[in-house]
N, C-alpha and C positions, 0 to 999 in steps of 0.2 A: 754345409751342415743341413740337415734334414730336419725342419719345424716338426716332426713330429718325435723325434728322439728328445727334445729339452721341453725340461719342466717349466712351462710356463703361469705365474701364478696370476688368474686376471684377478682383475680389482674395481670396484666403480668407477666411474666418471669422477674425477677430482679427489679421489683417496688413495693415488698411486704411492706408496711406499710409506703410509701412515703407521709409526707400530705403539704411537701411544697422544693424547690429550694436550690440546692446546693449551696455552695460558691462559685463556681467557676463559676455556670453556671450566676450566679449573675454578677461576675467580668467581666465577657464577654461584659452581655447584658450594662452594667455600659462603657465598653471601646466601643464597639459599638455607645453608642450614647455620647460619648464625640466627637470620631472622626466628628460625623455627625455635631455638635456642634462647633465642631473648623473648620470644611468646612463651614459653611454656615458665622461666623463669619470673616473668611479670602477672601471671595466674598465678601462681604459687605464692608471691606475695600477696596476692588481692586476696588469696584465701586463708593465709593467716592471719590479715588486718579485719576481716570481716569476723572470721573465727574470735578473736580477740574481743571484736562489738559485743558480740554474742554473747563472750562470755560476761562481758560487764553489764549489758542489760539482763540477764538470768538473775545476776547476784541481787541487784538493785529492786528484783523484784521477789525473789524471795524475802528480803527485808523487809519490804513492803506487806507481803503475806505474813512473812510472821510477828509483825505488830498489829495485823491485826487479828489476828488469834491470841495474844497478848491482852488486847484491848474486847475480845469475847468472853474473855478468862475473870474480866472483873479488873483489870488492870488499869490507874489514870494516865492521860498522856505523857504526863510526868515521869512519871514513874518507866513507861515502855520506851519512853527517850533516854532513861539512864541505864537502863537494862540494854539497850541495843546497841549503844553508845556510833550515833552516826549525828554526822550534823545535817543530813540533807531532808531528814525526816522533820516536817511540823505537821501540827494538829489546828483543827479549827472547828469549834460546835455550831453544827444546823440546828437550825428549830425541830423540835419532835414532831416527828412525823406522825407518828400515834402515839396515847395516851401509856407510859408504861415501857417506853422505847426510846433510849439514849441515841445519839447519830452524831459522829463525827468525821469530816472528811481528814483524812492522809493525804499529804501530796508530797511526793519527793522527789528532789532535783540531783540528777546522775550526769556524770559526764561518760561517753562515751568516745573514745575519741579525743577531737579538740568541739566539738559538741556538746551542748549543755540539754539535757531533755527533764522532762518533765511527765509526772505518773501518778493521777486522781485516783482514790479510791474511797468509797462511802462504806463505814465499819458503824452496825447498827448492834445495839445489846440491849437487854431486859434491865431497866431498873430495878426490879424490885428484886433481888436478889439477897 
């Protein structure tokens, strides 16, 4: 027979008659994308547990805002604690800063989470009203 009549197919050095993936090389590519798989799932929850924060420090602080527009309004702390109806709002009177000028601090205790925080706020109004 004459080497130049038959089709000879060459091949590399150590890939003689390969036509398809090792097991292992398999296992790899298989743990490869699990990891990628269980990263993008582990983000996705961090970003609704933070989203969640988010949205509970927003609410706790509009509360917060609108007692004290409430308490601009001419309103006593009494009164904007029944109106609001939260228990984590208290009220506490500072000394007058100036003559003619009520001031009372708000602080309110939120949970976030398993979290407990905490949100000062100084709401000043005209006496003489």
């Amino acid at each position: 027979m004459n080497p130049r009549n038959m089709n000879f197919i060459k091949t590399p050095a150590g890939h003689a008659g390969r036509e398809a993936y090792s097991l292992i090389e398999v296992l790899v590519a298989g743990a490869i994308l699990a990891i990628g798989i269980a990263a993008a799932a582990l983000l996705a929850n961090s970003m609704l547990v933070q989203q969640e924060a988010n949205a509970q420090v927003s609410s706790a602080l509009n509360l917060q805002e609108q007692a004290g527009k409430l308490f601009r309004m001419g309103l006593s702390t009494g009164e904007i604690t029944n109106v609001l109806q939260t228990g984590g709002l208290s009220f506490s009177t500072n000394p007058a800063p100036l003559a003619g000028v009520e001031s009372v601090n708000c602080v309110l205790v939120f949970a976030v989470g398993s979290d407990s925080r905490t949100n000062t706020n100084v709401f000043v109004r005209e006496t003489n009203r």
